[in-house]
N, C-alpha and C positions, 0 to 999 in steps of 0.2 A: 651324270649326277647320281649317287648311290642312293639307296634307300636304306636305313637304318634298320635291323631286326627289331619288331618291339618285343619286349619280355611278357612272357603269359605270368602275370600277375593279378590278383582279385584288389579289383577294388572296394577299397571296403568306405558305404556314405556313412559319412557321420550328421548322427541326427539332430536336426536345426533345435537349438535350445531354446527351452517356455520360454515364450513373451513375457510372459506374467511375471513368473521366478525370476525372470532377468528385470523386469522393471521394480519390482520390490528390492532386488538386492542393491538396484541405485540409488532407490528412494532412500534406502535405509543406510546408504553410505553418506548419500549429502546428508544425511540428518544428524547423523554422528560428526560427521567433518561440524558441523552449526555449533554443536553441542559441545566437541572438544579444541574449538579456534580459540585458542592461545592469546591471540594478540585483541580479542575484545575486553575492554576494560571492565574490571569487578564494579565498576559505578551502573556500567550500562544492562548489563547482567542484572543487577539487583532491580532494575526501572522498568524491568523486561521481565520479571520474575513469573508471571503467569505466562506470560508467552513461550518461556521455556520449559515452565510445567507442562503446556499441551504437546510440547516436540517432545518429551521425553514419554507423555503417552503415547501420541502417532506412533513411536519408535516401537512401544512394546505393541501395539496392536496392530504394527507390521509383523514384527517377530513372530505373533499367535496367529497371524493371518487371518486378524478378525476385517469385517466391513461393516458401515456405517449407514443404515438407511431409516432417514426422516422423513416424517410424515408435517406437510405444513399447508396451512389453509386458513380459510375464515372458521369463525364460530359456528357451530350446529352444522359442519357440512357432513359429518360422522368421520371423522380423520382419527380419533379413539375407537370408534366398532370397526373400522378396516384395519386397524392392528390387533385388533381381538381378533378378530377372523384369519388372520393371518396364523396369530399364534395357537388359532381353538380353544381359546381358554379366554375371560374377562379379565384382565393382567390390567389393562389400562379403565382408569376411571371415565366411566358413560353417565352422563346424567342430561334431565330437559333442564337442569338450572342453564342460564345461557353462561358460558364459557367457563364450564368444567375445568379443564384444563387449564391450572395457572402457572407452571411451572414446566421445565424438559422434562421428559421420563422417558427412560430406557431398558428395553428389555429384552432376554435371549430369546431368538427366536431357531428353536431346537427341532422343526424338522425339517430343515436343511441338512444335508448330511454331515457337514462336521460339525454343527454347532457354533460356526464362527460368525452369524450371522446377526447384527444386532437393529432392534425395530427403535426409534425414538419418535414420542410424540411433542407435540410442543405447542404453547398457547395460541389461540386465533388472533390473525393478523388484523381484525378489524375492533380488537378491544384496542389498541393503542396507539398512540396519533403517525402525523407521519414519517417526523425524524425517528422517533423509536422503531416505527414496524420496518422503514428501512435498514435499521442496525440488526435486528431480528434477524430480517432476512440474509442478510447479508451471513450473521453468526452461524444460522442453521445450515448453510451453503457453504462456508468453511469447516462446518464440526462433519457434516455427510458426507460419503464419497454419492451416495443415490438418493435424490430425494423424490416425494411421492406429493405433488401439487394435488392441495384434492381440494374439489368442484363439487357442487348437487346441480347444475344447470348452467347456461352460457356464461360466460367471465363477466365479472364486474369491472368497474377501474381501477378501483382500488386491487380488486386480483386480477387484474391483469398487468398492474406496476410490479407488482411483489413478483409474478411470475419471472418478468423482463429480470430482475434485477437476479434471482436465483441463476436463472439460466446465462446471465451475466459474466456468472464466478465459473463459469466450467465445469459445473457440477452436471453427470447428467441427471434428465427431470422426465418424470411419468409422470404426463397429466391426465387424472383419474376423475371421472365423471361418476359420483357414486349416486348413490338412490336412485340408479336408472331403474329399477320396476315401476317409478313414475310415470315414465313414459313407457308409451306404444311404439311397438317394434318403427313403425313408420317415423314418429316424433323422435327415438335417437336415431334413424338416419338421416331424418334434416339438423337434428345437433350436432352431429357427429363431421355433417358436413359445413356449418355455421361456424364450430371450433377451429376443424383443419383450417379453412381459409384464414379465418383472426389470428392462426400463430405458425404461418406460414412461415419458416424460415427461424420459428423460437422452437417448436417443438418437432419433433419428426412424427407424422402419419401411424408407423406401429407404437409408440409411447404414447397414442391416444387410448384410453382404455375406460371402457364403463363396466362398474363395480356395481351390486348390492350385497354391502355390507352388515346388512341387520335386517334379521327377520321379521315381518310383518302380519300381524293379524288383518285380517280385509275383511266387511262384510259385503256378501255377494248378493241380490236381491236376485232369484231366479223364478220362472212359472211352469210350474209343474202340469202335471196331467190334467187336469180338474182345471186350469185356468187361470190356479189361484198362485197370488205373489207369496214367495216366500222367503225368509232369511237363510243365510248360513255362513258359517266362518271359514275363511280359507287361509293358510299360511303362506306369503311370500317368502321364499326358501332365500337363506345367504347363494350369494351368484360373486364368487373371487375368481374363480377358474382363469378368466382369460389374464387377471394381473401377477397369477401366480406363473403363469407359463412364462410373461412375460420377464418377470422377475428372473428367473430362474437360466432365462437365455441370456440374460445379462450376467448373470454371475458367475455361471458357468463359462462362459467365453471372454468375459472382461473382469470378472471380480477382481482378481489379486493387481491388475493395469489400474482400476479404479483407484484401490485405494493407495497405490503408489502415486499416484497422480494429484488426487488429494492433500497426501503427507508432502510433496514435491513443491505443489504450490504453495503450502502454509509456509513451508521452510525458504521458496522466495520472499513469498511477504517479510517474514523477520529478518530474512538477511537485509532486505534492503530497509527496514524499520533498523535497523542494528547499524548500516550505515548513515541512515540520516540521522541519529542520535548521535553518534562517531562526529560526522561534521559538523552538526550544531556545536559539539565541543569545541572541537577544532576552532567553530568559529569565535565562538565567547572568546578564548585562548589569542585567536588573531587578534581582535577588535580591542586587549589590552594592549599586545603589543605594537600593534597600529600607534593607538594613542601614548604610548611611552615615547616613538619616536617622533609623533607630532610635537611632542612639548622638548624634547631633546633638540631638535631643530630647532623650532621656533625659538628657544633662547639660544641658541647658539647664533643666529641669524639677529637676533634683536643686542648680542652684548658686542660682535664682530665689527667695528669699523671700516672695515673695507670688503666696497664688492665682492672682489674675484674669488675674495677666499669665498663668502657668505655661497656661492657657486660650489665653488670646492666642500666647502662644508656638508654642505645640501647634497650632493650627488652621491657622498662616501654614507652619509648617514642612511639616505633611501637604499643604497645598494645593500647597506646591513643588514634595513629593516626587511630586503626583500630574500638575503639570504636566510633570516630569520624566521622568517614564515614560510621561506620551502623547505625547512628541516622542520616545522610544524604538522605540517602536511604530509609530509615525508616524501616529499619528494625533491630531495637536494640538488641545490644548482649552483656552477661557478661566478664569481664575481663578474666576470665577463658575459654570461648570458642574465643577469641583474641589470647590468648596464646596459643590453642592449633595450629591454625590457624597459626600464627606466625610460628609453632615448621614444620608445613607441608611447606607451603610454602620454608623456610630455610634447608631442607632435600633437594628438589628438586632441589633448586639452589646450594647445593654443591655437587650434581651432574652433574649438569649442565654447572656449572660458578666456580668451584674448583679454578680456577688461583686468580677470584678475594678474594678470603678468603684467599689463599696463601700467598696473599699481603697485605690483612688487619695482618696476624700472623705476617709477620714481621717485619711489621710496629709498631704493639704492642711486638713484643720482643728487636728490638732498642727503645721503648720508656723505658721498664722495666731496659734494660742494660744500658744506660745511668742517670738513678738513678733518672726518673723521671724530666731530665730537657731535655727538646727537643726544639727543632728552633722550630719560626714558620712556616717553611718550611713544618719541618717534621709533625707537627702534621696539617696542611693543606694538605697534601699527605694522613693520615690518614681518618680525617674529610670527606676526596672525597670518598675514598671507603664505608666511613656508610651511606653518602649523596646516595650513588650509590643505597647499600643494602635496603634502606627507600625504593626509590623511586621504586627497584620492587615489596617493600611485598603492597605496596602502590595500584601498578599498578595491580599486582595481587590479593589481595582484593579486590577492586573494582572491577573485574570483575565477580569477587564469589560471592558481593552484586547484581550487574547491572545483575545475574543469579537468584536471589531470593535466596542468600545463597545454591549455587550449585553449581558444578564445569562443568554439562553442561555433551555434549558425550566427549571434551577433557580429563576432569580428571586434576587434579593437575598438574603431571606432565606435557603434551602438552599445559595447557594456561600457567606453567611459563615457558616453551620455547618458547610458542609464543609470552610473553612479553621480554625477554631475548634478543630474536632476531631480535623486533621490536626497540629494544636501539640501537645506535652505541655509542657503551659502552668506546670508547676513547674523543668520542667528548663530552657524558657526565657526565666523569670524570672529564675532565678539565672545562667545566660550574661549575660544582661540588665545582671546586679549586679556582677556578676565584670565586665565593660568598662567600667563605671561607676564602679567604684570604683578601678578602674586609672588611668581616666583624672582621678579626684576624686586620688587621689595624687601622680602626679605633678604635678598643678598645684600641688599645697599646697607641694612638695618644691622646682619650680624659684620659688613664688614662699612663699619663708618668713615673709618680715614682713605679710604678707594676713593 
């Protein structure tokens, strides 16, 4: 067996491409795909109109390669003087009134090296009850790609819910322990070690970080030579250093991932907000044309004198209504996969619903025995049970389309007992009768000599 010469040629590596750069340039393609999908209707668009103003900002503040970091917490925990210290300058309003901050505020935070880094503060979570500070949080963990949980001492409940639900959403979270010159070196290492455990598995070990953020005046009481006590004033200095480091290794190795990740997830959320509006339509849309073919049957069935057709009748009308709803859907089907559909559906409901078939039999055996002339009574009594039978293969259809033509983990069986049991099947029976014989009247009325 020979051995092939290899050619002296240089190989030349090519260098693996940013993470980053490549996950922004995704971000920022799903976002445009969101932005310029075609086939969403100008209704839903307009119902969505704030939600697409924020994907049309993410979009530009991928473009500028700007990031997002919120500051959120309780009242007075100094979650305003940590962005002041951040920025060195008092940009964010401090004050002892208790919750200063009533509103987001956002601002450049310019000594990051490009500039693209932005600080947002935002109201304390324990001015407002608990559907709101849930919505809060929730908003501020959508708008952030970083947020900065800030603490003055061990978690509350209340911050401790608000935490769970931030770090919920994917965002990552620094939880910043600020006004640590409260405590003695000893007292934040039993804090330090009292947090780790409480958010075991929510927060990671280095995104623990104790801050002082505002400087303090102390008075010292010391005894001098002579014995005697005396005062003096001493300045606790701001102390950010360790969340600045921290920050800093985050954005440099994750920034531009962050906030593609962010924009990524927002633009899941609307997509799939964009289709559940999509099928609500869809459904309003079914649930007329459901009931078009309930009353289309049902008189047809109540004016029919004979069985077999009343049969026939029945089978060609559901098979319409059900190709008519998968071109709703849009997802079109032949008559023959209608029909088998139909034959499933109908198995299961006379397992299920045997009484009302019971009644449909002998309603069509007093129509047969009476030699084909029936009241209009009787055959509104009819009419209502085919009205009935429409509206489940109807209702259940459509749920096998609103599945992508699948019956889902229920199976046939369980969604038409879920629809079965979602009727109160007396009260829409007699709807059923009541349209039926409205509509049996007025024919009889514009046609008198019949």
């Amino acid at each position: 067996m020979g051995v092939s010469k290899q050619e002296n040629t240089a190989v030349v590596e090519v260098p693996p491409p940013n993470t980053g750069d490549t996950h922004l340039q995704l971000a920022t393609e799903s976002l445009r795909q969101l932005l310029d999908d075609t086939r969403i209707p100008d209704d839903i668009r307009e119902s969505l109109r704030d939600d697409y103003t924020q994907v049309r900002g993410m979009l530009d503040k991928l473009e500028y390669g700007h990031l997002h970091v919120a500051v959120f917490g309780r009242v007075s925990v100094g979650k305003s003087s940590l962005l002041n210290a951040l920025l060195g300058q008092p940009v964010f309003s401090v004050s002892v009134l208790h919750g200063e901050t009533r509103s987001v505020n956002m601002q450049q935070w310019q000594e990051y090296s490009d500039g693209g880094i932005y600080l947002i503060d935002t109201p304390g979570i324990n001015e407002v009850d608990g559907e709101s500070r849930e919505k809060m949080a929730h908003e501020v963990a959508n708008r952030a790609d970083l947020v900065l949980f800030v603490v003055d001492g061990d978690l509350t409940d209340v911050e401790f819910q608000a935490l769970k639900i931030v770090t919920g959403s994917h965002r990552p979270t620094l939880l910043i322990v600020n006004k640590a010159d409260r405590y003695t070196e000893e007292e934040q290492r039993q804090l330090r070690g009292i947090m780790r455990t409480r958010t075991q598995g929510i927060i990671a070990p280095e995104n623990l970080v104790f801050t002082t953020a505002q400087t303090k005046r102390q008075t010292v009481i010391y005894v001098d030579e002579n014995g005697e006590e005396r005062e003096s004033i001493r300045e606790r200095s701001v102390n950010i250093s360790a969340l600045k480091t921290r920050l800093w290794d985050i954005i440099e190795s994750e920034g531009k991932t962050l906030s593609a990740l962010n924009a990524s997830l927002f633009a899941g959320h609307l997509s799939k907000e964009v289709g559940q509006r999509i099928l609500a339509i869809k459904r309003e849309l079914g649930e007329k044309t459901i009931r078009m073919y309930c009353l289309g049957k049902g008189v047809a069935v109540a004016l029919n004198p004979i069985p077999i057709a009343d049969l026939l009748a029945a089978a060609v009308l559901d098979a319409g209504m059900i190709i008519h709803l998968s071109k709703l859907y849009g997802l079109p089907i032949s008559r023959n996969e209608a029909s088998d559909l139909i034959r499933t559906i109908l198995g299961q409901m006379l397992l299920l619903a045997g009484t009302v078939w019971a009644v449909n039999l002998v309603s069509a055996a007093l129509k047969l025995g009476t030699g084909g002339i029936s009241t209009i009574i009787t055959g509104a009594a009819q009419g209502a049970i085919a009205w009935y039978s429409t509206l489940v293969v109807g209702r259940v259809a459509e749920e096998w389309l609103a599945n992508g033509k699948s019956w889902g983990d229920a199976g046939p069986k369980l969604t038409v007992e879920r629809i079965l049991d979602s009727l109160d099947r007396d009260s829409v029976l007699t709807e059923a009768r009541e349209e039926i014989l409205t509509y049996l009247h007025k024919t009889v009325k514009s046609n008198p000599g019949t």
